[in-house]
mmCIF file of the N, C-alpha and C atoms, coordinates in Angstrom:
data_MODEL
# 
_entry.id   MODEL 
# 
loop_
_atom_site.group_PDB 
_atom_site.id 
_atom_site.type_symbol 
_atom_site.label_atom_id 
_atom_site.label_alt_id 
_atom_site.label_comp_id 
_atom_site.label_asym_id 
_atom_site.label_entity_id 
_atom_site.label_seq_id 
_atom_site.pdbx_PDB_ins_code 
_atom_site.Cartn_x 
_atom_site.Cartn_y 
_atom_site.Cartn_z 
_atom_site.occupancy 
_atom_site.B_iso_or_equiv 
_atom_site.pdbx_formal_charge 
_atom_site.auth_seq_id 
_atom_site.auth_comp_id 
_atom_site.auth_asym_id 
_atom_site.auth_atom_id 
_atom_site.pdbx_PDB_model_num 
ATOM 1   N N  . UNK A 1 1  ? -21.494 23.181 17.468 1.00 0.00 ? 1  UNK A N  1 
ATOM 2   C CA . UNK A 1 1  ? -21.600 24.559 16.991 1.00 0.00 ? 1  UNK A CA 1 
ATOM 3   C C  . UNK A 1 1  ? -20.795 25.510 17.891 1.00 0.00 ? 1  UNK A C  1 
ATOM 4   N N  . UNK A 1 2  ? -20.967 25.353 19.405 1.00 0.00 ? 2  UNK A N  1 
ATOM 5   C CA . UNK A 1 2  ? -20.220 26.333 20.112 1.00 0.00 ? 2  UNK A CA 1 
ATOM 6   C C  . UNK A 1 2  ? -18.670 25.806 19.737 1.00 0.00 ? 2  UNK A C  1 
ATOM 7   N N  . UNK A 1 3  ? -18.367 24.789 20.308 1.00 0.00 ? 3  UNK A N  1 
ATOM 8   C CA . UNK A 1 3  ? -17.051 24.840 19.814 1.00 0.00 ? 3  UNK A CA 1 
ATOM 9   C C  . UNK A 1 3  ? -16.357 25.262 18.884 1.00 0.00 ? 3  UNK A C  1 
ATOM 10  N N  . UNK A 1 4  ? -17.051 25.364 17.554 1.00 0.00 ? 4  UNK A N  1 
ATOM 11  C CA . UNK A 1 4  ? -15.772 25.758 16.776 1.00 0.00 ? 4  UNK A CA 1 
ATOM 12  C C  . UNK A 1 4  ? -15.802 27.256 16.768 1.00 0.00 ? 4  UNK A C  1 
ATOM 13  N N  . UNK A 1 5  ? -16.873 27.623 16.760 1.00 0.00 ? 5  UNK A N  1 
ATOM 14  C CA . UNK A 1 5  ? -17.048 29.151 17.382 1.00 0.00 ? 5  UNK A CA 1 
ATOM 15  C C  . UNK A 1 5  ? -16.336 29.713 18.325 1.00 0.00 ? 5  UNK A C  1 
ATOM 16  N N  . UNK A 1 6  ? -16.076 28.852 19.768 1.00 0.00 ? 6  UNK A N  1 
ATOM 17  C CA . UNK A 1 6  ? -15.028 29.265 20.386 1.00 0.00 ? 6  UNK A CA 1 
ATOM 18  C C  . UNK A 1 6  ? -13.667 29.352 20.081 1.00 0.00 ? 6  UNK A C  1 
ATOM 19  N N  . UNK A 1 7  ? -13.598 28.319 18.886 1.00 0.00 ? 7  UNK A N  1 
ATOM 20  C CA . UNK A 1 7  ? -12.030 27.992 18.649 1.00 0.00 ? 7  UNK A CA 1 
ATOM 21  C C  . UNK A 1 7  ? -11.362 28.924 17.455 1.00 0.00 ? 7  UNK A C  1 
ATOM 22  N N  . UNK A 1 8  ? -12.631 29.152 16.574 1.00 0.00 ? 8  UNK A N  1 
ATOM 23  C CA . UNK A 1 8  ? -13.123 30.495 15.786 1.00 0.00 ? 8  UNK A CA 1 
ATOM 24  C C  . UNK A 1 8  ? -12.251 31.704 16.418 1.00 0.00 ? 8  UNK A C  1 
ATOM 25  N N  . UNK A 1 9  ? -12.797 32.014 17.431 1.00 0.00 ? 9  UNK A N  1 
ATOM 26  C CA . UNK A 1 9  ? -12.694 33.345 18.147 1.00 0.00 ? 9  UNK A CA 1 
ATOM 27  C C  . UNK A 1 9  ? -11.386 33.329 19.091 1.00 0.00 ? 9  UNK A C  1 
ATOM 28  N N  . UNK A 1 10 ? -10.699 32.426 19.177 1.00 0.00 ? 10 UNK A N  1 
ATOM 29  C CA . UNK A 1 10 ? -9.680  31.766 19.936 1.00 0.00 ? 10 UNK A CA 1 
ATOM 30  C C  . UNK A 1 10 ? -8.832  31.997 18.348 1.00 0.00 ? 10 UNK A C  1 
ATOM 31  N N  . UNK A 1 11 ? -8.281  31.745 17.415 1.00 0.00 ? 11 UNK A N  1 
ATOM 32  C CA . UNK A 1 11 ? -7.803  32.066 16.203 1.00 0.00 ? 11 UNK A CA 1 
ATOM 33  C C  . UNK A 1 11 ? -7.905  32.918 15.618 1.00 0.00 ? 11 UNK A C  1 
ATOM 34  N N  . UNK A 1 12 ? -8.746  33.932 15.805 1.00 0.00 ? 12 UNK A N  1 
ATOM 35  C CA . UNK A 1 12 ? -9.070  35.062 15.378 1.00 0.00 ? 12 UNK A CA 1 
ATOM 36  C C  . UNK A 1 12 ? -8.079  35.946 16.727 1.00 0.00 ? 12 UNK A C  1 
ATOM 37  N N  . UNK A 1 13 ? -8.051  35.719 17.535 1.00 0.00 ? 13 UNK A N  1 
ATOM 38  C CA . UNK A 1 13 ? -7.707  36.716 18.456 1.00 0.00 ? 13 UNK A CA 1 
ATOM 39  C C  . UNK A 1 13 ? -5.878  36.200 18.437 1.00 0.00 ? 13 UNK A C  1 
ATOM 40  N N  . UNK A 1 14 ? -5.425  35.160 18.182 1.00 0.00 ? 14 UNK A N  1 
ATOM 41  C CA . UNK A 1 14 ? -4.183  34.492 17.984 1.00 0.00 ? 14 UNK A CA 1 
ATOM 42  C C  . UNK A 1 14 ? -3.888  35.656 16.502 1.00 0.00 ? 14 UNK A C  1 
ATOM 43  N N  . UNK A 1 15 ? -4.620  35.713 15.657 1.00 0.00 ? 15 UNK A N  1 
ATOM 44  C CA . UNK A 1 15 ? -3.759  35.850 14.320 1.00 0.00 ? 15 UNK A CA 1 
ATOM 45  C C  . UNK A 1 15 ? -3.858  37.567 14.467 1.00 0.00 ? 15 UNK A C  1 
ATOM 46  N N  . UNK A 1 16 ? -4.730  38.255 15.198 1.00 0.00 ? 16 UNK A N  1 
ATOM 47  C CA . UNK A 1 16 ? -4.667  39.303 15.566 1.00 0.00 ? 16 UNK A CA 1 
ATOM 48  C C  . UNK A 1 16 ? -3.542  40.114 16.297 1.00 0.00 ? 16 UNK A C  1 
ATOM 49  N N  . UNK A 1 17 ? -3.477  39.178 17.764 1.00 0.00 ? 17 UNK A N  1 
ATOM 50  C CA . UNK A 1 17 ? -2.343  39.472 18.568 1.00 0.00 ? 17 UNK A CA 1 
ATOM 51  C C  . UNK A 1 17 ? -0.948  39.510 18.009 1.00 0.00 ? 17 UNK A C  1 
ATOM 52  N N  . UNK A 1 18 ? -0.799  38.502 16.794 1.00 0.00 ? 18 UNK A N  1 
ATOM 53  C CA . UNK A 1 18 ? 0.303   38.125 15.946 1.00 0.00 ? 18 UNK A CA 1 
ATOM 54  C C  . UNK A 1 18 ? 1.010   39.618 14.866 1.00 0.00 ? 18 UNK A C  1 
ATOM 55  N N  . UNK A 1 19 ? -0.290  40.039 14.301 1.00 0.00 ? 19 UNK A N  1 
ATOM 56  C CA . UNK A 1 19 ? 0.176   40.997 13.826 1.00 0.00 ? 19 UNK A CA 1 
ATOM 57  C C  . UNK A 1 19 ? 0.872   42.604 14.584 1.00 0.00 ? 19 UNK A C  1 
ATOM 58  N N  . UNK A 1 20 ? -0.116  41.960 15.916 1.00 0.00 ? 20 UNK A N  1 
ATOM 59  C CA . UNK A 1 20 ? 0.223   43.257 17.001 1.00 0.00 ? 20 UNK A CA 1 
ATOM 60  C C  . UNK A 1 20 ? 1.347   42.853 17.085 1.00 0.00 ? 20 UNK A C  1 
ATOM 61  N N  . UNK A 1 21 ? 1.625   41.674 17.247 1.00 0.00 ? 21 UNK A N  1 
ATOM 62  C CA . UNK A 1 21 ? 3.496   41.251 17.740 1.00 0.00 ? 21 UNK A CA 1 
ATOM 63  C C  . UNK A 1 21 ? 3.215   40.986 19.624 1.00 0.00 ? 21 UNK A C  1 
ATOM 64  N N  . UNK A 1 22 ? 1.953   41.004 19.753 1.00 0.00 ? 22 UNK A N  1 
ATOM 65  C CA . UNK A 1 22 ? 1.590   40.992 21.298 1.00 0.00 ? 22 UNK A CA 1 
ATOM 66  C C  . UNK A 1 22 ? 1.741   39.213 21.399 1.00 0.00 ? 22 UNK A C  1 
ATOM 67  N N  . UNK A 1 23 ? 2.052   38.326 20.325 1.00 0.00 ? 23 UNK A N  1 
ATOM 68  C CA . UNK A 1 23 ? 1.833   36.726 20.295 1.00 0.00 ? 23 UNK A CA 1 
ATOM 69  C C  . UNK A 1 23 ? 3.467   36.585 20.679 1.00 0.00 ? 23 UNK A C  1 
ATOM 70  N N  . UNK A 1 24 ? 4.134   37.648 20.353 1.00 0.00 ? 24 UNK A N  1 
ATOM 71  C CA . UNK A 1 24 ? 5.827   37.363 19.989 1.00 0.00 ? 24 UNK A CA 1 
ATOM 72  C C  . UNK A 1 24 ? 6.045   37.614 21.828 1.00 0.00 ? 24 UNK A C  1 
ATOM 73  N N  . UNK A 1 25 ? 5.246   38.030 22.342 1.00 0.00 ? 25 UNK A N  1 
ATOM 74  C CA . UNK A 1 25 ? 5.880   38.285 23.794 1.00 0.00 ? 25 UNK A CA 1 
ATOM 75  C C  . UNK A 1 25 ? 5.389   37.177 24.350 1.00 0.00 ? 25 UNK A C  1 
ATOM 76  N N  . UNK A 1 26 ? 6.015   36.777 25.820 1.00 0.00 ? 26 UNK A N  1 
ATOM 77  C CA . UNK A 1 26 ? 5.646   35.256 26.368 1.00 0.00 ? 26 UNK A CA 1 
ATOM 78  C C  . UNK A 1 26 ? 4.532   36.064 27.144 1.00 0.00 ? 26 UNK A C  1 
ATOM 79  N N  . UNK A 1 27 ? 4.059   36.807 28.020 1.00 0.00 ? 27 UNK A N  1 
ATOM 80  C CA . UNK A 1 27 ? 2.939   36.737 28.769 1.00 0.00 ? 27 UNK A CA 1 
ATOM 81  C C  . UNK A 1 27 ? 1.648   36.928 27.748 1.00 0.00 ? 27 UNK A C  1 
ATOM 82  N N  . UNK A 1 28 ? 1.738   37.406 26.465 1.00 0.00 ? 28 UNK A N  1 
ATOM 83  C CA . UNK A 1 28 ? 0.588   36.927 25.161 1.00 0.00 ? 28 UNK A CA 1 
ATOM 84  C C  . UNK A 1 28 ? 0.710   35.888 25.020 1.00 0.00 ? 28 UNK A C  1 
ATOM 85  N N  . UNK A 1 29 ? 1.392   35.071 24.593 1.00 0.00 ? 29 UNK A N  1 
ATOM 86  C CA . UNK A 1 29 ? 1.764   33.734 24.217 1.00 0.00 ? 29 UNK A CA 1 
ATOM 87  C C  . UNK A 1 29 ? 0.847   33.310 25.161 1.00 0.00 ? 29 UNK A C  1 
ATOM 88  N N  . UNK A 1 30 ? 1.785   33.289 26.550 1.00 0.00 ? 30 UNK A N  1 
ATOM 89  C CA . UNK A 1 30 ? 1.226   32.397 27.682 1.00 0.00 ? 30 UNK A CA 1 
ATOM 90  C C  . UNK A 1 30 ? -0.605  32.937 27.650 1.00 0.00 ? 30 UNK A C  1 
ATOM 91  N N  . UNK A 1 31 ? -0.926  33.782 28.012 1.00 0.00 ? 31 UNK A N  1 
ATOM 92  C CA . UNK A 1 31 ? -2.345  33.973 27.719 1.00 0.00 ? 31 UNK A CA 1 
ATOM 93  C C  . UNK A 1 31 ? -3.263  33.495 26.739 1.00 0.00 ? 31 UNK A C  1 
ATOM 94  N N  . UNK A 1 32 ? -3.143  33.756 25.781 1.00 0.00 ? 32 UNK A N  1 
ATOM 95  C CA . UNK A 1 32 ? -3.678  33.013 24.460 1.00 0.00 ? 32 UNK A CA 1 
ATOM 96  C C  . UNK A 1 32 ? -3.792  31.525 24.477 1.00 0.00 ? 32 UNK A C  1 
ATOM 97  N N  . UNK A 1 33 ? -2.716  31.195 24.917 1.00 0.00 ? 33 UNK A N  1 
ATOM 98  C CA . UNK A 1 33 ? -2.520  29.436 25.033 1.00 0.00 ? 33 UNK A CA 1 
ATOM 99  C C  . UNK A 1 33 ? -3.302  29.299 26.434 1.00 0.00 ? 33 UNK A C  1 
ATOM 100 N N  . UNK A 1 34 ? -3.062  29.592 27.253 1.00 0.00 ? 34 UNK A N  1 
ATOM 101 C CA . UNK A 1 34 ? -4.076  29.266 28.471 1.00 0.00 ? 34 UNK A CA 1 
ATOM 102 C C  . UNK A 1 34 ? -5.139  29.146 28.382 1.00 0.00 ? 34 UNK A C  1 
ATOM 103 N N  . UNK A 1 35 ? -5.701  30.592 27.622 1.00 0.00 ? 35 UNK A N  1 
ATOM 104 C CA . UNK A 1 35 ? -7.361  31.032 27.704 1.00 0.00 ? 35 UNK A CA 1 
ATOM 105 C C  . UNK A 1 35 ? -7.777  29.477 26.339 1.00 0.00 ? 35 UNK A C  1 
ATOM 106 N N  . UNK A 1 36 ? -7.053  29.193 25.575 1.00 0.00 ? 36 UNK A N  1 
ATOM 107 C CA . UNK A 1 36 ? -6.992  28.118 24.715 1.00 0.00 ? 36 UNK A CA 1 
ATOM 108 C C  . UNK A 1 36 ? -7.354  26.641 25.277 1.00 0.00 ? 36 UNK A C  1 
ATOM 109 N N  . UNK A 1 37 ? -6.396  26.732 25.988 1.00 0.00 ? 37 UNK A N  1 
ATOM 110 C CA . UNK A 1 37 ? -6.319  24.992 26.783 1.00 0.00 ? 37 UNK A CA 1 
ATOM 111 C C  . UNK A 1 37 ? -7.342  25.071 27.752 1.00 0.00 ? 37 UNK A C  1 
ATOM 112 N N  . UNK A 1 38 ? -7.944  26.341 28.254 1.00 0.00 ? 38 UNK A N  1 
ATOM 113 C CA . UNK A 1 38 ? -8.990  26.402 29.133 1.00 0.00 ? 38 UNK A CA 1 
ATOM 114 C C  . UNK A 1 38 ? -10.399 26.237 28.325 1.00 0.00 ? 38 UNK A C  1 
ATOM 115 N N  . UNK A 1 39 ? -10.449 26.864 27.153 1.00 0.00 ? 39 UNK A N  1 
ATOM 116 C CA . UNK A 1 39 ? -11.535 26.233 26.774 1.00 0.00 ? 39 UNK A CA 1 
ATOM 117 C C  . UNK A 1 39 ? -11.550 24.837 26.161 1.00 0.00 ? 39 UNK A C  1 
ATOM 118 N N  . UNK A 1 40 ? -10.796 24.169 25.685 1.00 0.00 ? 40 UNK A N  1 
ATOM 119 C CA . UNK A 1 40 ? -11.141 23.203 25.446 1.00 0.00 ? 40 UNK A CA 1 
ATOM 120 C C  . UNK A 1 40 ? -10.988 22.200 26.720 1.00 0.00 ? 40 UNK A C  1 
ATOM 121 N N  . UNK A 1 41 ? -10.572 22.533 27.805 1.00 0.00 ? 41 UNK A N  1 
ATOM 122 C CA . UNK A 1 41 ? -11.477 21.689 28.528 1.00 0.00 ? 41 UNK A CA 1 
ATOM 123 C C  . UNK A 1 41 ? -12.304 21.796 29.266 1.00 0.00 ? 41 UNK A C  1 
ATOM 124 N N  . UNK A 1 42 ? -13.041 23.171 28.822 1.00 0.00 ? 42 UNK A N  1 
ATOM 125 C CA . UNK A 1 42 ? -14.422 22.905 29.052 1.00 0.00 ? 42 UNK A CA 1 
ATOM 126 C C  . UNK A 1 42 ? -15.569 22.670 28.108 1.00 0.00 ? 42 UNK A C  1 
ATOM 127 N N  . UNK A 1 43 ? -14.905 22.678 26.997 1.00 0.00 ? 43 UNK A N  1 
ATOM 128 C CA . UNK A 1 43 ? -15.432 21.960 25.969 1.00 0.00 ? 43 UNK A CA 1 
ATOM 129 C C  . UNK A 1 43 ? -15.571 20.277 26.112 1.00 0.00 ? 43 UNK A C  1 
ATOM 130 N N  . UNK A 1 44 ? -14.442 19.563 26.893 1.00 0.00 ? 44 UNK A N  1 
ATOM 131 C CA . UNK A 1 44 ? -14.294 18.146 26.844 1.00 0.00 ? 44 UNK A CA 1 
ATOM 132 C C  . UNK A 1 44 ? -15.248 17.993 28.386 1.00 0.00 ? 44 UNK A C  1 
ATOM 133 N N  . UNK A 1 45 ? -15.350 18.632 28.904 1.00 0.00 ? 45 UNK A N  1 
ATOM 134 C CA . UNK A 1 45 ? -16.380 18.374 30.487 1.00 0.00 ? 45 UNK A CA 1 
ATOM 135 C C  . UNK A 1 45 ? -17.572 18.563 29.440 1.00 0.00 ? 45 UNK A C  1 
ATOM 136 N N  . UNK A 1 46 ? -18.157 19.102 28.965 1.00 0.00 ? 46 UNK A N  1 
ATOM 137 C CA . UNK A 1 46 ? -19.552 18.941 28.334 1.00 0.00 ? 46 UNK A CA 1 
ATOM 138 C C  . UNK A 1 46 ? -20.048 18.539 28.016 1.00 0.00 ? 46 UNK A C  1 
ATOM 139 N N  . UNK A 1 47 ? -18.809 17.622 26.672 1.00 0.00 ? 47 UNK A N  1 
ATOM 140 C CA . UNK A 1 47 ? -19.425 16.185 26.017 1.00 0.00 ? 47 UNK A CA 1 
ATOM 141 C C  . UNK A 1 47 ? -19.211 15.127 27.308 1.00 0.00 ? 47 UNK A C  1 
ATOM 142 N N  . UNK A 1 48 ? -19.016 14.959 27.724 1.00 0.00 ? 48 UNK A N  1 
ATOM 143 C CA . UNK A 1 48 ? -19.427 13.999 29.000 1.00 0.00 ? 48 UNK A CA 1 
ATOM 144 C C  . UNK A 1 48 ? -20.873 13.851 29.623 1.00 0.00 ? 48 UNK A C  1 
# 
């Protein structure tokens, strides 16, 4: 349940930033994708 909720809100804030054009710049990019790859692995430490 949390996960897709996070990943939810992780896509929601991607298709948002996108329209801002804040996705088209690399330090959005790079952020979005970080805060991204950061949760899913703390999503993958959990199921453990």
């Amino acid at each position: 349940m949390k996960e897709t909720t996070f990943m939810e809100l992780i896509d929601v804030l991607m298709l948002k930033a996108d329209r801002k054009r804040l996705y088209k710049t690399s330090w959005g990019t790079k952020t979005i994708i970080g805060l991204k790859a950061t949760i899913e692995r703390i999503i993958e430490e959990e199921k453990k």
